[in-house]
MARMIGU-919773 format. One record per residue: residue in one letter; z, y, x of N, C-alpha, C, CB in turn; residue number from 1. Coordinates in steps of 0.001 Angstrom, whole numbers, plus 500000, padded with zeros to 6 digits. Glycine has a CB too. Example, Ala and Ser with C-alpha at 12.3 -4.5 7.8 and 13.67 -1.06 7.14 Angstrom:
(node "a", (507800, 494310, 513190), (507800, 495500, 512300), (507800, 496700, 513200), (509046, 495527, 511308), 1);
(node "s", (507080, 497750, 512850), (507140, 498940, 513670), (507870, 500030, 512900), (505725, 499402, 514084), 2);
END
This chain:
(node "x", (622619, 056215, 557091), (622392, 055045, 556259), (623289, 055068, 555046), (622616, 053771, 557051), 1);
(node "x", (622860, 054250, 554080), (623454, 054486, 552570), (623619, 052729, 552591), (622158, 055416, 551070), 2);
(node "x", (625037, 052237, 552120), (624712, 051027, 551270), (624956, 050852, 549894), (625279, 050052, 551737), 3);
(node "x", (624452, 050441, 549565), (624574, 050145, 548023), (625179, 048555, 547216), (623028, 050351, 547574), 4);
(node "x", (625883, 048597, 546620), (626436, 047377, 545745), (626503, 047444, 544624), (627546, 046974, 545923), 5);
(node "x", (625715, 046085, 543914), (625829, 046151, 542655), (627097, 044934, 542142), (624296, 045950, 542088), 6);
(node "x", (627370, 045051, 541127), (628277, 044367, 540437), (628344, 044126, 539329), (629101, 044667, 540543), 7);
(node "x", (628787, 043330, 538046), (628950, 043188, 536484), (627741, 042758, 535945), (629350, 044492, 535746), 8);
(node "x", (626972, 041956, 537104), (625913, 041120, 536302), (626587, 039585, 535258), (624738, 040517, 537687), 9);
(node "x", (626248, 039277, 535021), (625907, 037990, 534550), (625369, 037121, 533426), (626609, 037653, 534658), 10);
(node "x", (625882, 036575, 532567), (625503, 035697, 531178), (626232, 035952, 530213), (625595, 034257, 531227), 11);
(node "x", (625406, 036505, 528669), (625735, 037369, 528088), (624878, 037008, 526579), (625503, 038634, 528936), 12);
(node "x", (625387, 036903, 525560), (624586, 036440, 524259), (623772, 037578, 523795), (625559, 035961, 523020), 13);
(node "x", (622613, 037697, 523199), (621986, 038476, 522248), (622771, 039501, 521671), (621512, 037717, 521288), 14);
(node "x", (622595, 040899, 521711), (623746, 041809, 520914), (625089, 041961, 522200), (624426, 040756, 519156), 15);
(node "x", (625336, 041223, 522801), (626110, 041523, 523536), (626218, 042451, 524298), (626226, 040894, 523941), 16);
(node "x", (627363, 042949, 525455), (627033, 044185, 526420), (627526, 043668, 527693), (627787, 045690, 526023), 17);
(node "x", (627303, 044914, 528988), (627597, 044804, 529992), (627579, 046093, 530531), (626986, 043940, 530491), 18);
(node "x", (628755, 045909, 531467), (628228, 047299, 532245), (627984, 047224, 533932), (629461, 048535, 531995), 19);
(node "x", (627459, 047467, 534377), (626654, 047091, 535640), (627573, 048368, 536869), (624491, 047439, 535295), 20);
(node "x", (627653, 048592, 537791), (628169, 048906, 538777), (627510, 049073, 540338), (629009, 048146, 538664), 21);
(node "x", (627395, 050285, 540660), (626555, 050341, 541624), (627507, 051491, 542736), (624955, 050830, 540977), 22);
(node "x", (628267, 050711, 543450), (629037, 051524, 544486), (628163, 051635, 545598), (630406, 050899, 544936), 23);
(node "x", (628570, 053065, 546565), (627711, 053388, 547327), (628374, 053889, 548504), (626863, 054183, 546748), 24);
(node "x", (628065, 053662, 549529), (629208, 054092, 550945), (627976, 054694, 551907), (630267, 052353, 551938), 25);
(node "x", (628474, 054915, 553346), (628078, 055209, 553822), (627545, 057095, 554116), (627668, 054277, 553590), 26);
(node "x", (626387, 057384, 554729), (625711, 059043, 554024), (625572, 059185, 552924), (624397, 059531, 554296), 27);
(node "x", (626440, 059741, 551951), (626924, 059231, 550711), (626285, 060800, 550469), (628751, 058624, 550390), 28);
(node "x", (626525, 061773, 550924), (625851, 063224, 551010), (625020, 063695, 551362), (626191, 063891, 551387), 29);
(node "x", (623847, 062586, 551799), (622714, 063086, 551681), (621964, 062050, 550540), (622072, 063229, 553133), 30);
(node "x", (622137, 061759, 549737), (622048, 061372, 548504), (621317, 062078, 547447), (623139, 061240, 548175), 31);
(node "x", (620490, 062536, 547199), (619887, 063269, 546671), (619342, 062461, 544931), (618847, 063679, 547828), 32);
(node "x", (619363, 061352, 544737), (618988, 060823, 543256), (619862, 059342, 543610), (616915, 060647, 542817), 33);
(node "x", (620422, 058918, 542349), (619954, 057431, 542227), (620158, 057320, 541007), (620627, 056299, 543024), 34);
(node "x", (619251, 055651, 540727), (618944, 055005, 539762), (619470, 054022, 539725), (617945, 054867, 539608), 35);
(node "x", (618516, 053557, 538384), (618647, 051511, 538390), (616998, 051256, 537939), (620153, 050515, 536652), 36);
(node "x", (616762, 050435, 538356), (615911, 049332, 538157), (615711, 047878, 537714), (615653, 049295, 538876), 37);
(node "x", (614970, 047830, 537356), (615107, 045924, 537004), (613748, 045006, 537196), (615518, 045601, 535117), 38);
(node "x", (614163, 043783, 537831), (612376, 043087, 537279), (613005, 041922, 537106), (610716, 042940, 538528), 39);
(node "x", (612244, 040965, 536420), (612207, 039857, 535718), (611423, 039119, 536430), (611848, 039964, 534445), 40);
(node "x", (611323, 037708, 536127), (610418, 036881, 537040), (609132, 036740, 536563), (610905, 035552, 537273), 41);
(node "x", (608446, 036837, 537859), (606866, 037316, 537241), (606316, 038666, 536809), (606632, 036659, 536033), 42);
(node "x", (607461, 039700, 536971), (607396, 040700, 536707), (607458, 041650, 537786), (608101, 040785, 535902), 43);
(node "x", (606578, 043152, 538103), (607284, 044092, 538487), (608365, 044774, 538649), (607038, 044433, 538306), 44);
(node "x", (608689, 045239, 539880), (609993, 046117, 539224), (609492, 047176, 538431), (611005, 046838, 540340), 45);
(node "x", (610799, 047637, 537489), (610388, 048360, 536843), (611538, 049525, 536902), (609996, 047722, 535681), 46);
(node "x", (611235, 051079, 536306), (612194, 051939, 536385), (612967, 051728, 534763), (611518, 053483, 536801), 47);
(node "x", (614624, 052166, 535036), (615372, 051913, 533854), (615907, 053298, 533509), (616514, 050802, 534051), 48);
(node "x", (616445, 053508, 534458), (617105, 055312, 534718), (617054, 055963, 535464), (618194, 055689, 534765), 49);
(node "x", (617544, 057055, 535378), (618569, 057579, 536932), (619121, 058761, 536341), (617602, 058090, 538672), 50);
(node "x", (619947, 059302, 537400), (621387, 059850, 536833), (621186, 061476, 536775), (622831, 059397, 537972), 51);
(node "x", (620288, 061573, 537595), (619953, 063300, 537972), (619203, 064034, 536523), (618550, 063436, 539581), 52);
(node "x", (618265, 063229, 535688), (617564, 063525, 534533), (618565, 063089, 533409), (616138, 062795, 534490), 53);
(node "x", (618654, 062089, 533572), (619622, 060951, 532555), (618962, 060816, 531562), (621107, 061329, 532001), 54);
(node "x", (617673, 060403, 532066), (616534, 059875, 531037), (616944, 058377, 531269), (614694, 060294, 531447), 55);
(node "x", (616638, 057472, 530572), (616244, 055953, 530501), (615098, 055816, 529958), (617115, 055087, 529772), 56);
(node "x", (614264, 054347, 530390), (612949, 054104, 529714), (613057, 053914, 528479), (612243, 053079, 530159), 57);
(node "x", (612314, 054059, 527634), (611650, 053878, 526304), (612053, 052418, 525843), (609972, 054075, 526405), 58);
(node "x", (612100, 051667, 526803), (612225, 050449, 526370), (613952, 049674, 526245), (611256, 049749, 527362), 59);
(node "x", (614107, 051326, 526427), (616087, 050699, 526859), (616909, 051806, 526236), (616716, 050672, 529019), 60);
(node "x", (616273, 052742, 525928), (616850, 054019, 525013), (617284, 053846, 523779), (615931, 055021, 524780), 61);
(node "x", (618799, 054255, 523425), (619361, 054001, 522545), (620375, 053220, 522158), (618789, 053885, 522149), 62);
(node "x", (619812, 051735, 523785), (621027, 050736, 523957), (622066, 050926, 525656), (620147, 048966, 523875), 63);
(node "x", (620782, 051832, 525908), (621580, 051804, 526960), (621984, 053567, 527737), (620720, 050722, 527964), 64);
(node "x", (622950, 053202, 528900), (623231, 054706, 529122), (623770, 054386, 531009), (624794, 055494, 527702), 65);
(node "x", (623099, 055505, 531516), (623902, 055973, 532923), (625072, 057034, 532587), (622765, 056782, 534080), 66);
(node "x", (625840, 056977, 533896), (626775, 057227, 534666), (627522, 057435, 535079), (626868, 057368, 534886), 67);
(node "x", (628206, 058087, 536116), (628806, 057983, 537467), (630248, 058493, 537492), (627963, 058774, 538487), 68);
(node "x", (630878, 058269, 538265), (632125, 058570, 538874), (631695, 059200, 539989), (633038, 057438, 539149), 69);
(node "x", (632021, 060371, 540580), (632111, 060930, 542061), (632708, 060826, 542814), (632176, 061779, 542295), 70);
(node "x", (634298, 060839, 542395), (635156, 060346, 543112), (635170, 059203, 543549), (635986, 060471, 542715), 71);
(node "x", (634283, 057950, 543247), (634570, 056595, 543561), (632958, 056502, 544117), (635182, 055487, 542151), 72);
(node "x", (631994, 057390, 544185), (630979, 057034, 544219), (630450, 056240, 544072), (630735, 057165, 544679), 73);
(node "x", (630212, 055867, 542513), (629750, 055190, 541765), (629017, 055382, 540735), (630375, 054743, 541554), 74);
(node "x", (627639, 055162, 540471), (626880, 054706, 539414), (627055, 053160, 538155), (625736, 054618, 540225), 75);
(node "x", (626661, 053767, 537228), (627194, 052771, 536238), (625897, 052609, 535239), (628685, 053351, 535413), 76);
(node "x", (626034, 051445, 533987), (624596, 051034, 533741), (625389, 050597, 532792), (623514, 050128, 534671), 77);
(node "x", (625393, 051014, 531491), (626492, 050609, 530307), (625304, 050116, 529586), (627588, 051927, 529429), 78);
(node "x", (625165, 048649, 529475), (624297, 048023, 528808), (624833, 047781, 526911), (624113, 046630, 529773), 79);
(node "x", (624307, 048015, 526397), (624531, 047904, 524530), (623533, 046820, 524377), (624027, 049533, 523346), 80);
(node "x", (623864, 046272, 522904), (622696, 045412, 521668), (621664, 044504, 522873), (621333, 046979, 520417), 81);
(node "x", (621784, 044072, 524329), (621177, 043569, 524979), (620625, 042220, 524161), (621880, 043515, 526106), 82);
(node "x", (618955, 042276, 524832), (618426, 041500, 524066), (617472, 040475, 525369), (617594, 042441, 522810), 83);
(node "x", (617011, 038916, 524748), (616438, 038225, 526030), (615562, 039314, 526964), (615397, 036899, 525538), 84);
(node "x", (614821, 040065, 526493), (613605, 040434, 527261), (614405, 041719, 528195), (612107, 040970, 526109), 85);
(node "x", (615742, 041454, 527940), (616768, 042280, 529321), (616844, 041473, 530242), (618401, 042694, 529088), 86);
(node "x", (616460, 040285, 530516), (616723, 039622, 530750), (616174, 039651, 532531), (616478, 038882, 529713), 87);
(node "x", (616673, 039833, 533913), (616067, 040451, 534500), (617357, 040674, 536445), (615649, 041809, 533238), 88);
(node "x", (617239, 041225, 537198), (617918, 041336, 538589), (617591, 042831, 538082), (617236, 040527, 540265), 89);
(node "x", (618923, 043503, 538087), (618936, 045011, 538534), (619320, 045210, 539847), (619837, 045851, 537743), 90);
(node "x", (618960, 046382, 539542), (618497, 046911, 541450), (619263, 048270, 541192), (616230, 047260, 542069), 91);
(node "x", (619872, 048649, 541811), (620483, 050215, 542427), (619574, 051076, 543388), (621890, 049970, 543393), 92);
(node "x", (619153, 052296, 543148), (618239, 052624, 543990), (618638, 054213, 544640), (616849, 052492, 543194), 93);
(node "x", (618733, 054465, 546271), (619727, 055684, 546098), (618348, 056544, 547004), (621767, 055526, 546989), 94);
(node "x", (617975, 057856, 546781), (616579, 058374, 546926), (617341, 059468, 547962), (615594, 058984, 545329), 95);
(node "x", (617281, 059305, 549717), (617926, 060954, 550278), (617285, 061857, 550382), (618443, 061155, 551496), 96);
(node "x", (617877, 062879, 550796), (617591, 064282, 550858), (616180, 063727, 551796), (618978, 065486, 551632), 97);
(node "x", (615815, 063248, 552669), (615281, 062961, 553654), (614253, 062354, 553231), (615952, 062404, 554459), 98);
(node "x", (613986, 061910, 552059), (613036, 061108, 551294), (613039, 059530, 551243), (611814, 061477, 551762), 99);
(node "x", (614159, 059158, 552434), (614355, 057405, 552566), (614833, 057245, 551179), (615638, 056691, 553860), 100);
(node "x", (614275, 055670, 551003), (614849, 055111, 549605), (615829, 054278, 550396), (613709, 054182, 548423), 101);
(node "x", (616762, 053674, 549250), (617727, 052739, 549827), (618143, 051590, 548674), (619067, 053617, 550359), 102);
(node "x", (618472, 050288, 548715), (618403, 049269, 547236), (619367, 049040, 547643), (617403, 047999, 546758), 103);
(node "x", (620157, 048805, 546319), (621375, 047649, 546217), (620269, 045681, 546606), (622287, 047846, 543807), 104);
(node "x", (621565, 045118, 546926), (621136, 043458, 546782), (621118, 042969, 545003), (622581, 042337, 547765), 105);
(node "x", (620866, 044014, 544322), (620119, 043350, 542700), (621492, 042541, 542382), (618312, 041975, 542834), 106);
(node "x", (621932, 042715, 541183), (622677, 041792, 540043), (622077, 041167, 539322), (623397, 042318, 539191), 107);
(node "x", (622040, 040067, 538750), (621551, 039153, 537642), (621976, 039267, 536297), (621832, 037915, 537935), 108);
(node "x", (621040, 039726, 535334), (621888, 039834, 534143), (620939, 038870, 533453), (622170, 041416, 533424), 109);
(node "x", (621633, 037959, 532538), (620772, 036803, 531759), (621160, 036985, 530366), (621095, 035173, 532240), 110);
(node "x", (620339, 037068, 529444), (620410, 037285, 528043), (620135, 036108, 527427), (619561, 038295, 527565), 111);
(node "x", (620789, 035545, 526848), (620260, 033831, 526428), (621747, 033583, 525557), (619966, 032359, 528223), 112);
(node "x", (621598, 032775, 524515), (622430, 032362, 523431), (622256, 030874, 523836), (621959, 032845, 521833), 113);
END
């Protein structure tokens, strides 16, 4: 089993930043990907990153960036220029060797002036 924790959500003006935090314990070595995710209300989740490509979506490229510490096993989510329609519960997502997925309990990040 893998757990996951997120951290460094919260309320945050237009243009502002954050950086998000996703510690991970447990079968920490059979770990094979993780990400982040986000959905909004009324919304799907949706994919944001992950650390193995260190692609981000289209819709977050440029403001934003993954990752990690090894030693602390930790994933990170360095939010830039955040704007309302960030507005959203990120999710930590850790993919094992084994094919199980595994979620963080989601952070809240609110974009609002």
């Amino acid at each position: 089993q893998v757990q996951l924790v997120e951290s460094g959500g919260g309320l945050v003006q237009p243009g502002g930043s954050l950086r998000l935090s996703c510690s991970a314990s447990g079968s920490i070595f059979s770990i094979q990907s993780m990400g982040w995710y986000r959905q909004a209300p009324g919304k799907e989740r949706e994919w944001v990153g992950d650390i193995t490509s260190g692609e981000v979506s289209i819709h977050v490229k440029g403001r934003f960036t993954i990752s990690r510490d090894n030693a602390k096993y930790t994933l990170y989510l360095q939010m830039n220029s955040l704007k309302p329609e960030d507005t959203a519960a990120y999710y930590c997502r850790a993919l094992l060797d084994s094919g199980v997925i595994y979620w963080g309990q989601g952070t809240q990040v609110t974009v609002s002036s």
